[in-house]
C-alpha positions in Angstrom: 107.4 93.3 68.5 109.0 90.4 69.8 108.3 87.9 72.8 109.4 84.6 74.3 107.6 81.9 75.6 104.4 83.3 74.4 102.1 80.8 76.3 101.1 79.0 72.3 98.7 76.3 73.5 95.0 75.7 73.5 94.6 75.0 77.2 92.0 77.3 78.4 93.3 78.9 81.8 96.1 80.3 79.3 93.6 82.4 78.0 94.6 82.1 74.2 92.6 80.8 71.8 94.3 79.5 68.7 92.7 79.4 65.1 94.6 76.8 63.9 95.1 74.2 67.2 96.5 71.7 65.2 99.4 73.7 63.0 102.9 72.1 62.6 104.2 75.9 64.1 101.8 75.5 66.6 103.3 71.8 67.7 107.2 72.9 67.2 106.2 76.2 69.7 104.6 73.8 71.9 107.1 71.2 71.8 110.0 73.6 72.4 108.4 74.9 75.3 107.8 72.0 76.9 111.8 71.2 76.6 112.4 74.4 78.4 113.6 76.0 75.2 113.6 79.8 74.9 111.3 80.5 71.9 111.5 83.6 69.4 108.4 84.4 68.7 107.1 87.3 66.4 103.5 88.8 67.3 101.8 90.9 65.0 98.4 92.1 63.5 96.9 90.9 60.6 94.3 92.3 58.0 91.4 91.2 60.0 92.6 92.5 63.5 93.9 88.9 64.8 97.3 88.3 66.4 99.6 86.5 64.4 102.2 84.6 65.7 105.2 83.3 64.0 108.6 81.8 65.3 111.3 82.5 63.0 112.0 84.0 59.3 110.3 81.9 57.2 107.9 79.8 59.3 104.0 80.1 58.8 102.4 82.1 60.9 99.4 81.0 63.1 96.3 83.4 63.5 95.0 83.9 67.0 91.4 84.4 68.1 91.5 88.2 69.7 92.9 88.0 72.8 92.0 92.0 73.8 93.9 91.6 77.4 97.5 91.0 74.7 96.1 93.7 72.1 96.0 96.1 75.0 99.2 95.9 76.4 100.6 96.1 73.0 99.1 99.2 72.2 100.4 100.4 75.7 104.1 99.2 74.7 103.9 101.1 71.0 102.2 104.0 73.0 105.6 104.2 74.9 107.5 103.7 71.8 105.7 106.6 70.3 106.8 108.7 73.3 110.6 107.7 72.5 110.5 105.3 74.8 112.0 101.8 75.0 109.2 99.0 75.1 110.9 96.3 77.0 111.7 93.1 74.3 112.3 89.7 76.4 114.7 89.3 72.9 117.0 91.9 74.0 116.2 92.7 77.6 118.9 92.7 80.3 120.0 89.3 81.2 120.7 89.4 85.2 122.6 86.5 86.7 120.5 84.4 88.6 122.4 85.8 92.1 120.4 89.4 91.4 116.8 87.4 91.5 115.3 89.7 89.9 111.3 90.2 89.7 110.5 92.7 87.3 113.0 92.2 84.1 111.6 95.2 82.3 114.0 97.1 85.3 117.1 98.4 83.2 119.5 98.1 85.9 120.2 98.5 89.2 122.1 100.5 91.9 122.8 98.8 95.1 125.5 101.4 96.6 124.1 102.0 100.1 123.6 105.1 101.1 126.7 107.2 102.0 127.5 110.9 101.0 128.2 109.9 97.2 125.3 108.3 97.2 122.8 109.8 99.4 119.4 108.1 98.0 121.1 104.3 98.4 119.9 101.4 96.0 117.5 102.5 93.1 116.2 100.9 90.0 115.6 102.1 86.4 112.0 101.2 85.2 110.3 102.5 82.0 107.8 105.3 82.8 104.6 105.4 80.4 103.0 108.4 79.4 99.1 108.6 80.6 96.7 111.6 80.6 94.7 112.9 84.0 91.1 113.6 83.5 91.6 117.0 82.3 93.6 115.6 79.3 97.0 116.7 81.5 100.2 114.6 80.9 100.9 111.9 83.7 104.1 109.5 84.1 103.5 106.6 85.1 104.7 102.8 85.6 103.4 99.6 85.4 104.8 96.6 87.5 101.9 94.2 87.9 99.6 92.7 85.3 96.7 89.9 86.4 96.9 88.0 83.1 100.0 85.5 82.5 100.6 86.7 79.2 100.5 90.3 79.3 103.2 89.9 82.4 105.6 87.9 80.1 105.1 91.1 76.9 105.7 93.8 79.0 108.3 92.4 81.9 106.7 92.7 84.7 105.1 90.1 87.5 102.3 88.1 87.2 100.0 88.2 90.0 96.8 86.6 89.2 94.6 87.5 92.4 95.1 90.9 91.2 91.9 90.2 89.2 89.5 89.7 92.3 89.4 93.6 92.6 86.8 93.8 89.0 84.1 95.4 90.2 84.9 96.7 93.7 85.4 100.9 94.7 88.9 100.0 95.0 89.7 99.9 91.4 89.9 102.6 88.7 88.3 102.0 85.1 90.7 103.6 82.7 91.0 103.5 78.3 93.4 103.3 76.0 93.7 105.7 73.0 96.2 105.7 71.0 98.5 104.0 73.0 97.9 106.5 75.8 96.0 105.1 78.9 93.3 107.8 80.5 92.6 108.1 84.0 89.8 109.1 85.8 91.8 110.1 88.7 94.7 111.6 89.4 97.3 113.0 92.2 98.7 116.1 94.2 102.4 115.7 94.3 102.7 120.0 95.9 102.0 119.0 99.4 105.3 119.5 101.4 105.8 116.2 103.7 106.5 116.0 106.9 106.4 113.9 110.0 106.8 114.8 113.4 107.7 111.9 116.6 105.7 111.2 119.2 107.0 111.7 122.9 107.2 108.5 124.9 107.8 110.3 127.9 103.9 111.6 128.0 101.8 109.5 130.6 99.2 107.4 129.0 99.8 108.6 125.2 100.3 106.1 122.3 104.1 106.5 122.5 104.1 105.3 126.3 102.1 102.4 125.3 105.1 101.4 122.5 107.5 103.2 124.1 109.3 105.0 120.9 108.4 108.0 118.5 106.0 105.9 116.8 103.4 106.6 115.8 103.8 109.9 115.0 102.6 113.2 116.9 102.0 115.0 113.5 102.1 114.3 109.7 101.5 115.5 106.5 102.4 113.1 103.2 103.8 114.5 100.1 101.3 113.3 97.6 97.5 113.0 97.9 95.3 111.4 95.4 91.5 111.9 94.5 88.9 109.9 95.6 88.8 108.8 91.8 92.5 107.4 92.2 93.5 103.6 92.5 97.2 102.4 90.8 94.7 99.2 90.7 93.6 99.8 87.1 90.8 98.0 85.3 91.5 98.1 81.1 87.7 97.3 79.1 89.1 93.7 78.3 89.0 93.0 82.2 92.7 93.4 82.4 94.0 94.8 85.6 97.5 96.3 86.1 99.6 98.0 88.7 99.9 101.3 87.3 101.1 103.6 89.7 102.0 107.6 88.9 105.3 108.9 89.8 104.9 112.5 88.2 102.4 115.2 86.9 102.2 119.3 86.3 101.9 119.7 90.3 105.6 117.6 91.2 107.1 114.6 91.4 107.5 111.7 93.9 109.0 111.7 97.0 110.6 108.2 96.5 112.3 109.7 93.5 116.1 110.8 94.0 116.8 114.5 94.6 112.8 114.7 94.6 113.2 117.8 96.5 114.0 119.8 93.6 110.5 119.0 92.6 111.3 121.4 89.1 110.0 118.9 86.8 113.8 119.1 85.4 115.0 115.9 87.6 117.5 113.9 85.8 116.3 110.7 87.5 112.6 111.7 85.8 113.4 111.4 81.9 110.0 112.7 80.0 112.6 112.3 76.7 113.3 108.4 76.9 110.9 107.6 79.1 112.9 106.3 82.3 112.6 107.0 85.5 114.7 106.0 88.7 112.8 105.0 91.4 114.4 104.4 95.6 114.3 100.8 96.8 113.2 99.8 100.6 114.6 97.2 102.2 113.3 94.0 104.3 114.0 90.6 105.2 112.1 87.5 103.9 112.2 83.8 104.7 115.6 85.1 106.7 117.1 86.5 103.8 117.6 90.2 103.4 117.6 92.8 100.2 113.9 92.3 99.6 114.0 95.2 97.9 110.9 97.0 96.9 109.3 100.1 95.8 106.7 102.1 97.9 104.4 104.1 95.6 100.9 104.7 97.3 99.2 103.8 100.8 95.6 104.0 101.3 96.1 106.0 105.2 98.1 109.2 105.5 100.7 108.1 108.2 102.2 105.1 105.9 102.2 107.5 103.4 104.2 110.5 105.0 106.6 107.9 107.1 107.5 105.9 103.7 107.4 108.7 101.2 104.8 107.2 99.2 101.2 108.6 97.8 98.1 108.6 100.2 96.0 107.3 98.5 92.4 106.2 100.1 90.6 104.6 97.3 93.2 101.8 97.8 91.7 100.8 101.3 88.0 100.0 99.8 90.9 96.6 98.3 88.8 93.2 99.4 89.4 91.9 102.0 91.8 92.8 105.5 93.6 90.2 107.1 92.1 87.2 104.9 93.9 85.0 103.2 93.3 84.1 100.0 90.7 85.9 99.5 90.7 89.5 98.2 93.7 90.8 96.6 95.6 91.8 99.6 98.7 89.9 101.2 100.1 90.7 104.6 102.7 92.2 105.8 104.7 92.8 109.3 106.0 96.0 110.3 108.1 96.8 113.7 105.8 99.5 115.9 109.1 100.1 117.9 112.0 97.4 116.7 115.7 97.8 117.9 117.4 101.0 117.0 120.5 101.1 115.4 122.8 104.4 115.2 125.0 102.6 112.3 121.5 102.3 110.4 121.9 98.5 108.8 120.9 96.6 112.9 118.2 98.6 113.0 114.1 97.5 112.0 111.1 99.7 113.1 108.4 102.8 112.1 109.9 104.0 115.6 113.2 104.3 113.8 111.9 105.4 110.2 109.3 108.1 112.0 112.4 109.8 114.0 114.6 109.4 110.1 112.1 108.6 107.2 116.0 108.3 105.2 116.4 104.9 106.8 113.8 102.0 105.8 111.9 100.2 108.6 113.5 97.0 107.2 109.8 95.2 107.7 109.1 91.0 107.6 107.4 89.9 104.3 106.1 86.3 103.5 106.9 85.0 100.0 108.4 86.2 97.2 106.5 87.3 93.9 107.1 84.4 91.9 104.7 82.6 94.6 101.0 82.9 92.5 99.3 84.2 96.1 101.2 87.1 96.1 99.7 91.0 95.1 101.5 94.2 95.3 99.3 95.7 97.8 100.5 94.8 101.2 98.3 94.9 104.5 100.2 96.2 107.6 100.0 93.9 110.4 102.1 95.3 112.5 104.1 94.1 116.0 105.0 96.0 119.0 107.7 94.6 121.1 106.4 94.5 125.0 107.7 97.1 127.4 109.0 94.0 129.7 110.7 92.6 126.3 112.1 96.5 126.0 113.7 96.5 130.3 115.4 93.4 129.3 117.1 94.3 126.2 115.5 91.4 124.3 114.5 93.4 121.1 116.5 91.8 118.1 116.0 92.1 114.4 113.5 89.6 113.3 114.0 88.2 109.8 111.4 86.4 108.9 107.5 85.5 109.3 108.1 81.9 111.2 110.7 84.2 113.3 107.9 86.5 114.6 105.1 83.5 115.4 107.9 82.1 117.6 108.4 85.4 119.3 104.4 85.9 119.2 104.1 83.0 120.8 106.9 83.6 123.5 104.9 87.1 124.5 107.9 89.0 123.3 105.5 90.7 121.0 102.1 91.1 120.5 99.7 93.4 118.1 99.8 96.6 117.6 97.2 98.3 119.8 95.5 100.0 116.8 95.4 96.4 114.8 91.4 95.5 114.5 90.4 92.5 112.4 90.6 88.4 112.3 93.8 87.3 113.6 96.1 86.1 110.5 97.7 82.7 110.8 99.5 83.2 107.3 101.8 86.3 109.3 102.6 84.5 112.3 98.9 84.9 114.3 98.9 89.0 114.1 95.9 91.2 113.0 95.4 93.6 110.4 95.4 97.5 111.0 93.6 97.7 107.5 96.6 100.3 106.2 97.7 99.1 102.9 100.8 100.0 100.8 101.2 99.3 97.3 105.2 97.6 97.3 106.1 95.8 94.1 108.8 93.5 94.7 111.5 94.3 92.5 114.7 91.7 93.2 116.4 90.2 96.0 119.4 89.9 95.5 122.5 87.9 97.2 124.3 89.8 100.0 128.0 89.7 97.6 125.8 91.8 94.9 125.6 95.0 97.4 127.5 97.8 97.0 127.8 97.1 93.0 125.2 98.4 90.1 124.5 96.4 87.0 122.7 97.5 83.4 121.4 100.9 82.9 120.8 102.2 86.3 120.7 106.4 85.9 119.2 108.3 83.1 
């Protein structure tokens, strides 16, 4: 297996230990690191169980102290392999140009046709799907997008998100093994519910929809998927690692943000059990007053997120540390619209008012950074605005595009919190509070507005 810019250094926080600190490889790794150079480097296993690491044909290898977090997501990688899968190689991965910005280059490629009759599902990406087993020793597929250790982020492709370690030790994440290359789960998920979501009636006196004068939140609603009380995508591996390993299919269906995800057959051409890929819907949003922050939505730990955004309710996820506090805990907030402007042309438009009455169109909500920033975690709490009826009369609803937009608006009494919201206010989004709902979102790219409409790599099985 092959790797670049395998962090080869004896600093501590890097959290590998070298046998040999003071090797010449050692020193020319080091050295062309430090120049920004792109490094092949070869890691293997030798006799004794160390990883070895050399940089080209020819050059001595250096033996490194077990680093089990590494040894892990290798055995996770050749467990894919083994599957007939393609374990993502930073030696031979897609190269994106840097307008794409993407997050997660283990992604294959990517569809950013909006949606439109030929293309009814709008921009998706192709991720590798790993094969785990559910506590009854059933097949699961699965993906990873999130790892809390620096190094097991740059093997396998995906983002780095370092508070993502906070959760060892709380209910809110699942302890899982590795045999074999296989992970095992103690939980697992219901993907036969049938979804629905039915709008709420403004027009009734007194009721929540008076109060934010739209369909939201919703009269009725049933999500698609429904995880055990044993289920967190936060996963805890016995070195301490912990991942973002979220399920996207089993025996009872698939997920609903997987296209044509109606057929719900297990024949899906967008769910490939034979080379392991799977194609996954993207959500849009605007951050730092840029749009295409396009995400995934895989689980939410209350039932209306979950039926509104097709994703997995999931309730194990809201026992996460800590609502609406900032650093702390490993959740990062997040601003949805209760009741944005509507758009009929569907790209104007921002608001769970809008998304309730249409769960095809995205609530287009207001993040804060951008996953390369070391505070940010996958699992986003909802603090969500409601525009006031007097800013409603006098037509003064407008998209809002980022989160210094909103505290200007917040500020202005345009909006104000959600009446639900219950918990400190938030200075880090714009002064709102937390309605402790949390969705699992991993950023996947945000590209430049001249990239939409085009696809680029592998982007359909």
């Amino acid at each position: 297996m092959k790797t670049k810019k395998l962090l080869a250094t004896c600093i501590p926080p890097l959290m590998l230990t070298l046998a040999a600190c003071d090797s010449g490889t050692v020193n020319d790794i080091n050295s062309a690191l430090n120049a920004g150079e792109d490094v092949n480097i070869n890691v293997s296993t030798n006799d004794d169980g160390n990883l070895v690491i050399g940089t080209s044909p020819g050059s001595s290898p250096v033996d490194i102290a077990d680093t089990a977090a590494v040894r892990e997501a290798m055995a996770l990688l050749e467990g894919l392999e083994a599957d007939g899968g393609t374990p993502y190689d930073v030696n031979d991965a897609i190269v994106y140009p840097d307008e794409f910005e993407i997050f997660i280059p283990s992604v294959t490629g990517v569809d950013l046709r909006l949606a439109s009759e030929e293309n009814p599902s709008g921009p998706t990406a192709r991720i590798p799907m790993f094969r785990g087993l559910d506590p009854a020793g059933n097949s699961v597929d699965y993906v990873i997008t999130e790892a809390s250790d620096r190094n097991v982020a740059e093997l396998m492709g995906i983002i780095f998100a370092p508070r993502m370690a906070v959760v060892r030790g709380t209910p809110g994440v699942q302890e899982v093994s590795i045999s074999n290359g296989i992970m095992e789960f103690e939980g697992t998920v219901d993907f036969s519910p049938t979804r629905f979501v039915t709008p709420g009636d403004p027009t009734v006196p007194g009721s929540p929809n008076a109060l934010t004068g739209s369909a939201f939140p919703p009269a009725d609603l049933s999500p698609g998927a429904v995880a055990d009380a044993a289920w967190s995508s936060y996963v805890m591996l016995p070195s301490g690692l912990v991942l973002n390993a979220q399920v996207v299919a089993n025996s009872t269906g698939i997920h609903d943000r997987i296209p044509d995800s109606g057929q719900d057959d297990q024949s899906n051409p967008n769910l490939d059990r034979t080379n392991r890929f799977v194609v996954m819907q993207l959500l849009d949003g605007w951050q730092d007053g840029r749009r295409n922050y396009f995400h995934f939505v895989t689980d939410a730990s209350v039932p209306d997120a979950a039926a509104i955004e097709l994703g997995v309710f999931a309730p194990t996820v809201g026992l996460l540390p800590d609502a609406g506090v900032f650093t702390n805990g490993t959740r990062l907030g997040f601003a949805p619209s209760a009741n944005g402007i509507p758009d009929p042309s569907g790209n104007l438009g921002q608001g769970l008012n809008i998304s309730t009455i249409d769960q095809a169109i995205d609530p287009v909500n207001v993040f804060p950074i951008q996953p390369t920033d070391l505070r940010y975690t996958p699992m986003w709490d909802a603090h969500i605005y409601m525009w006031t009826l007097e800013a409603i009369e006098n037509n003064q609803r407008r998209l809002v595009t980022s989160i210094d937009d909103l505290r200007g608006l917040f500020e202005e009494g345009l909006v104000t919190n959600f009446f639900p919201n219950n918990g400190p206010e938030n200075d880090f989004i714009a002064g709102l509070m937390p309605t402790n709902a949390i969705i699992n979102c991993p950023v996947i790219m945000q590209p430049d507005d001249s990239l939409i409409g085009t696809t680029f790599g592998e982007y359909e099985n």
